[in-house]
Phi, psi and omega in degrees: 000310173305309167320325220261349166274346177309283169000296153287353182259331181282297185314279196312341124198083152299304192315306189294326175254003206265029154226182177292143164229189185249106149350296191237115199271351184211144194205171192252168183276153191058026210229120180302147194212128179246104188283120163246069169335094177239130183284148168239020227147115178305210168237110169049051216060343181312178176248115194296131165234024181206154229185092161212143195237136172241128203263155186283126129342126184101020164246165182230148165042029185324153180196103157336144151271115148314126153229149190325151163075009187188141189251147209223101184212129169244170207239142173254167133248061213323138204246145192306298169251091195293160188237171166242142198219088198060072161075344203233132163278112183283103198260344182219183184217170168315128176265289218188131187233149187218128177261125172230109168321113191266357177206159184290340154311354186249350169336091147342122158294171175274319183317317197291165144237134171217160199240153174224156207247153164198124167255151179217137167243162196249108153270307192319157174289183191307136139146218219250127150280114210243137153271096182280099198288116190216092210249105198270142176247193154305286170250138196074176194201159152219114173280085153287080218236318157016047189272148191267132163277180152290130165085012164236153158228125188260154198281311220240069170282130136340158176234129161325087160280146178249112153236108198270177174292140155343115147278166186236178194338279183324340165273351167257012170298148161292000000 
């Protein structure tokens, strides 16, 4: 009984460390947010050198950090229903921001951590919002695309927003 919990305990985490995660794992709906996406680890030692994230439904007016050493470039996508923003019609919104290493001195290492950046603000109602992580190495890949059912654990999950109601003014008095 004791091997099999050890056992189970060396898996979950394996499990725990083996994806991308979110700096802030939760956030309120209608509220600006920056998902700071952080990497721990190549693939299977490789060194990560492209980074592209497909952003969830339910953020507006998502906008990338440029970081030194990687070049930046995203995708729109027009949206089912545009909206107005300060006067201007918004008809699509950012899809996929993709970080690309421009030389192998700018390679994540496997040894390394790096965090990649997106501000937003979250318009969705209340649950979960998944980011979908697409982490290129030298060698190899990990698609973290992954939504978890009930009763699975998947290998390459997606990452997770927990999104809750506004809270209001009053609960945050001091």
């Amino acid at each position: 009984m004791k091997a099999l919990f050890a056992t189970a305990l060396v898996a979950l985490a394996g499990a725990t460390q083996a994806h991308v995660t979110l700096e802030t794992p939760e956030t309120e709906t209608g509220k600006p947010y920056k998902a700071v996406l952080r990497v721990g680890h190549g693939c299977d030692g490789s060194a990560t050198r492209q980074i592209i994230v497909t952003l969830p439904n339910g953020l507006r007016g998502a906008k990338p950090m440029p970081k030194p050493g990687w070049t930046l470039t995203t995708t729109r996508a027009p949206l089912a229903k545009p909206y107005d923003s300060h006067g201007k019609t918004i008809a699509d919104e950012l899809a996929e921001v993709s970080w690309t290493a421009n030389a192998e001195a700018d390679f994540l290492q496997d040894a390394w951590y790096d965090e990649f950046t997106v501000r937003a603000t979250v318009v969705a109602d209340p649950g979960d919002l998944w980011f979908k992580v697409r982490q290129v190495c030298v060698k190899g890949e990990w698609n973290w695309a992954d939504v978890p059912t009930p009763g699975q654990t998947p290998k390459a999950p997606a990452v997770r927003l927990k999104v809750v109601s506004a809270r209001s003014a009053e609960t945050h008095a001091h």
